[in-house]
Every structure is written in C-alpha cells, then in structure tokens.
C-alpha positions in Angstrom: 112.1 36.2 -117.4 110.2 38.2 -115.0 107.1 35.7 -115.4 110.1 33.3 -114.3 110.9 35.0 -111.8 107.3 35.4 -109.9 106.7 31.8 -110.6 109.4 30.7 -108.6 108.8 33.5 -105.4 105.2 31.7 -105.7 106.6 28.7 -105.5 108.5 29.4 -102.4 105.9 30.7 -100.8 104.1 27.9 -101.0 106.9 25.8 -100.0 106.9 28.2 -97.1 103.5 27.9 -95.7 103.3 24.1 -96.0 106.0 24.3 -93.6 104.4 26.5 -91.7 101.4 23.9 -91.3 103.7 21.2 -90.4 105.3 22.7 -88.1 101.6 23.9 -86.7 100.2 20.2 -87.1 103.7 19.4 -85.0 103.1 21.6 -82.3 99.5 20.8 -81.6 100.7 17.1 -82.0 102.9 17.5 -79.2 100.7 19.5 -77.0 98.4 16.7 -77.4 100.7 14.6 -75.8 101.8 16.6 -73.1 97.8 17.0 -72.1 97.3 13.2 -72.7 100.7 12.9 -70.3 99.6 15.3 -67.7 96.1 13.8 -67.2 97.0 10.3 -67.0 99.7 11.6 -64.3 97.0 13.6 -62.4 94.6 10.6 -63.0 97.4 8.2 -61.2 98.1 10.8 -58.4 94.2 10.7 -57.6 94.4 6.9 -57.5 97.5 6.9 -55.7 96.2 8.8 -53.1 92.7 7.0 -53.3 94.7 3.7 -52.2 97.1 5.4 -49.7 94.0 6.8 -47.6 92.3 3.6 -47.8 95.5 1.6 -47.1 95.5 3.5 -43.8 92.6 3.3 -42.8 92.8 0.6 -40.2 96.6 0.2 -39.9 97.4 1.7 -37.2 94.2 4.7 -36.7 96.3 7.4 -38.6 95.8 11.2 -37.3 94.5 14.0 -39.7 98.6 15.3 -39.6 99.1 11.5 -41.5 96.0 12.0 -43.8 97.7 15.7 -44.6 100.9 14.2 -45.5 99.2 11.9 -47.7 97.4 14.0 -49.8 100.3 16.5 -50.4 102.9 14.1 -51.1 101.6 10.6 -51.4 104.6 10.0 -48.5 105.2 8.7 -45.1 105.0 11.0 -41.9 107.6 10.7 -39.1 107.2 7.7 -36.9 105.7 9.2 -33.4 105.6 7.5 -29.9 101.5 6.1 -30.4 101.1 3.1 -29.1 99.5 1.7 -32.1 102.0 3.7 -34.5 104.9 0.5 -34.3 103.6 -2.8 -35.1 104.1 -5.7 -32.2 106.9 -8.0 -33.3 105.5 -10.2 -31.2 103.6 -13.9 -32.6 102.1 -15.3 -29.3 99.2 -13.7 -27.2 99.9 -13.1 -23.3 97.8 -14.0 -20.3 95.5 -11.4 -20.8 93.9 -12.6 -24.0 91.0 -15.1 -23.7 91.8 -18.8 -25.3 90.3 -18.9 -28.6 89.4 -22.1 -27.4 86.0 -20.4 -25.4 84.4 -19.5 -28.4 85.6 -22.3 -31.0 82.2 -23.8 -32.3 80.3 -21.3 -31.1 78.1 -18.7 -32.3 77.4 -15.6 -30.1 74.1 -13.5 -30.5 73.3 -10.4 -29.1 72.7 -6.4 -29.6 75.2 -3.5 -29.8 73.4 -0.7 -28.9 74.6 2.6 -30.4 73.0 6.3 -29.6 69.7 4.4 -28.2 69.2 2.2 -31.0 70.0 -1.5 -31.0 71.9 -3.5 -34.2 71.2 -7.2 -33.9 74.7 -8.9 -33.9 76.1 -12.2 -34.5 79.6 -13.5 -33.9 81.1 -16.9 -35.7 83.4 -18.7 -33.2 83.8 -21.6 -35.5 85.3 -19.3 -38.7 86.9 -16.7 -35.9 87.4 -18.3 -32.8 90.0 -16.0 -31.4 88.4 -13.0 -32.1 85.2 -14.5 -31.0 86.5 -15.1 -27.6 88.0 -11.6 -27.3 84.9 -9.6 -27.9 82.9 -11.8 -26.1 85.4 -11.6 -23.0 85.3 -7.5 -23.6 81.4 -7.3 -23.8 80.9 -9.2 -20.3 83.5 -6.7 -19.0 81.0 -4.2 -19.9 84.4 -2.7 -22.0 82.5 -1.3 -24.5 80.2 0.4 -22.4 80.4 4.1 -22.9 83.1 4.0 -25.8 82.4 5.9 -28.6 83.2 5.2 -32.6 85.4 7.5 -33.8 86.3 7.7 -37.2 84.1 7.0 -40.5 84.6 6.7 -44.1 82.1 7.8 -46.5 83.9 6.7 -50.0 82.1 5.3 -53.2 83.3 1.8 -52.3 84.7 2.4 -49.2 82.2 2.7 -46.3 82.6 1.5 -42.0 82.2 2.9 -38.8 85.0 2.3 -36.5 84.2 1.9 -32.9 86.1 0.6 -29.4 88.9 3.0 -28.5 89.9 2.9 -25.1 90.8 6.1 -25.3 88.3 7.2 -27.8 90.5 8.7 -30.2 91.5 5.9 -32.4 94.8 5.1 -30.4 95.3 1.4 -29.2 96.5 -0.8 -26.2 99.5 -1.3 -26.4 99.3 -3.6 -23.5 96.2 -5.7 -25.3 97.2 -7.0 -28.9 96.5 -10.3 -29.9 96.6 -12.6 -33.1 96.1 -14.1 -35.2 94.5 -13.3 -38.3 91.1 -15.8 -39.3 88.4 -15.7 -41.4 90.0 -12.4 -43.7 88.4 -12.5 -47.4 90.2 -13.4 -50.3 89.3 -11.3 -52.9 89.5 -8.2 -50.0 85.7 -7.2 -49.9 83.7 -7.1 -47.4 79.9 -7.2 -47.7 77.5 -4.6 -45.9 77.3 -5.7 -42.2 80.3 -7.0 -41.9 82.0 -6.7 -38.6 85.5 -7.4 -38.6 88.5 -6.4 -36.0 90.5 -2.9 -36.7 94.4 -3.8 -36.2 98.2 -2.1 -36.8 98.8 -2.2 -40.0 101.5 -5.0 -41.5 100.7 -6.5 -38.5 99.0 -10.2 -37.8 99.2 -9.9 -34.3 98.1 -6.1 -34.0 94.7 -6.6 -33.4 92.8 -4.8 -30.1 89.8 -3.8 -29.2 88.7 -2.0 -32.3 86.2 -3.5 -34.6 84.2 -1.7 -37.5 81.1 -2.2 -38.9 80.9 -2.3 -42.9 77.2 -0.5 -43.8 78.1 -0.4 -47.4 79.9 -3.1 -49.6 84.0 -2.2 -48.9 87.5 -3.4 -50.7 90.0 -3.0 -48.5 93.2 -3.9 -49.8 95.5 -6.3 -47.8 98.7 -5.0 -46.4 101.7 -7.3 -45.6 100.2 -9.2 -43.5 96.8 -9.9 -45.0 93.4 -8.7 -44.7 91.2 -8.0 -41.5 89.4 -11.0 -39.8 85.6 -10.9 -40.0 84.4 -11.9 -36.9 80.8 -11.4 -37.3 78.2 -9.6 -38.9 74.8 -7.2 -38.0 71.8 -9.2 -38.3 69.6 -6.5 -37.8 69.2 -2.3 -37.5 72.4 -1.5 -40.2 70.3 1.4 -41.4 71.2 3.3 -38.3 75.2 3.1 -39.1 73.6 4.3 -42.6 72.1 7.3 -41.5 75.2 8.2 -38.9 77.2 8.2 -42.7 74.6 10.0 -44.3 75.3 13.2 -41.9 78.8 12.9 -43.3 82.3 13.6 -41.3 83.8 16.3 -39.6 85.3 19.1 -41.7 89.4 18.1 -41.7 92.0 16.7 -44.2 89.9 14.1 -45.6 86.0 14.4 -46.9 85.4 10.7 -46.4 87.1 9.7 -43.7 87.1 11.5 -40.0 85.1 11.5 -37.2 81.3 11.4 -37.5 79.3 14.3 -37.7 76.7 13.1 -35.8 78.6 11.4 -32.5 78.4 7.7 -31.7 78.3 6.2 -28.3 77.8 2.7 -27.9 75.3 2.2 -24.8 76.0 -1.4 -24.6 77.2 -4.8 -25.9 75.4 -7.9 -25.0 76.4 -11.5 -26.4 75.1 -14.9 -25.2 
C-alpha cells in the first residue's frame, strides 16, 4: 500500500512539472510574439516617418515645427497663413509667367555659380518647355542673384539642395505659381544632377521659383498630383553640392534635412 501510495504522489509530480514546462514553453511562446509584434510596429513607425519626411520635402517647404510634429506623431500640423502652406486651386498661369512657348525646342546652357564656384548647367526646353522658359526669364532678371539655398537633405537615398527663395527661408510667392507639371519620372527617381522645380505639394500648378539640385541618386515619391518636373541637369562641378552635404545640416528636428551647415549663396545664374 504505502509503495502504492508514493508511486502515485510520484506520478503527480510529474504530471505537475510537465505542466509546469508547458506553461513555461507557453509563456516564452507568447513573449516571442509580443517582441516579433512590437518590432515590426517600431520597424513600420520608422518607415512611416521615413516617407512622411520625405513626402514633405518639397510640398510646400515645411518648417522644423512640421518636421517636429511628424516625428512625434506621424500627423498633420495646423494649417498656418504661408503663402506656400495652401495649394493654388488655380489650372491657368497669369500674365506674369513667361509662354512656354520661348523655350519649346530649346536647350539653354550656362553656369550657376554657388559660393564662388561655378556648376555647368543645362536646361531642356523641348522635354520642359514651361519650366525652361521660367528660369530662363528669372536668370535674365538677375532673380537669383544673391538668393541663397536653404534647406538640404542628407538621407541614404534621399539627397538635394534646395535653392531660390525669395525670401530665403523656403516660403513661396504666392503671387508667382505656375503649371504645369512636364517631364516628372515615372518610376519617381531622380539621377545625380538632376535639377528639377520645388512646388506645393498636391499641387500641379504650385510650382515657383524653387528648384533643387539632386547630388546623389533620390526617390521621391509622387503626391496627388504627380512627381516634380525635371527641367535640367548639372553638366559640370556637382562635387561642390557634394561637399556642401558632406558638412551636414544644422542641428534641429531632422538629422538629414535642414539648412546647410556650410551656407549657400548663389553668386549668379547665366543661361544662353
């Protein structure tokens, strides 16, 4: 009886500590899961917010207050008076805005000179006519004369200079938008050397007098209204834009994208 008796308590114990180990091997399982779930969460958040930054890059020159609220919430900031903050509903260009018809055909040459040093340039006025004829137009004003380029990005695949605020802080004209879009890529990447025209975002007739400069091969992802036209590229002297992102950008709410350590002025632009 009592050899009975121990047999079964052995048993149970046994019984008991199997359990046990499921219940373990349950536990751990779970954990697992959670981990796996948090990490793929974190791992979308990061792309999330990879997209969002880059998404706003050139829709509409967002302040460090929008980068801020992008990173902590992956959400909208209040609308603000800016004049480049509201896309134009408008679909027609006014007076103001050279006929694309001065530059269809063409091809412009010339230098933009930025900090001393020259960039050999070329314009296509047969794939961009439109935007041809508007920087041509603003660079025998002598616009760009003394304007600086205010904001660049430094990411892995996501590298420009942006240059040609009147007011030199990103903000637009309100008073000089134009349309439409030409010549934007397909598959949404643009090579190094690329010069193609900053606009509002969701907006085909929100282009300026913004342009960037591409010194590394980019993806920028269309909006709404599509991509951003490529009006030209830099023949020549790229290595310069190169070296202003090797200095990095200011210290603010984004690493890779702010105003440039090392400040930009462009001396001149020449076409003929």
């Amino acid at each position: 009886m009592a050899a009975s008796s121990r047999s079964a308590r052995e048993t149970k114990r046994r019984i008991q500590q199997m359990e046990a180990k499921r219940a373990l091997r349950r536990d751990q399982e779970g954990r697992r899961k959670r981990d796996n779930l948090i990490a793929a969460g974190a791992g979308a958040t990061a792309v999330a917010l990879a997209v969002v930054l880059q998404l706003t890059a050139f829709a509409g020159n967002p302040t460090e207050d929008e980068f801020a609220a992008a990173q902590a919430g992956l959400s909208s900031p209040p609308a603000t008076a800016s004049p480049s903050a509201a896309p134009s509903a408008q679909a027609t260009n006014g007076p103001n805005i050279p006929a694309a018809g001065i530059a269809a055909g063409k091809t412009f040459t010339g230098e933009l000179v930025l900090n001393g040093s020259p960039l050999g340039v070329e314009l296509d006025g047969t794939s961009a006519p439109q935007a041809a004829a508007v920087f041509k137009s603003l660079s025998d004003e002598g616009f760009y004369n003394g304007k600086n380029c205010h904001r660049l990005t430094t990411g892995e695949a996501f590298g420009v200079l942006q240059c040609g605020s009147a007011t030199g802080d990103g903000q637009g004209d309100p008073n000089y938008t134009w349309g439409p879009l030409e010549n934007t890529p397909a598959d949404n990447s643009y090579p190094a050397g690329t010069i193609a025209v900053a606009r509002t975002g969701n907006n085909a007739y929100g282009n300026g007098t913004q342009f960037f400069i591409v010194y590394k091969d980019t993806v920028i992802p269309a909006d709404s209204a599509g991509g951003y036209t490529v009006v030209g590229k830099v023949t020549s002297g790229l290595d310069l834009v190169s070296k202003v992102a090797a200095a990095g950008v200011t210290p603010g709410s984004s690493v890779t994208d702010g105003a440039p350590v090392e400040p930009v002025t462009i001396d001149s632009f020449s076409l003929k």
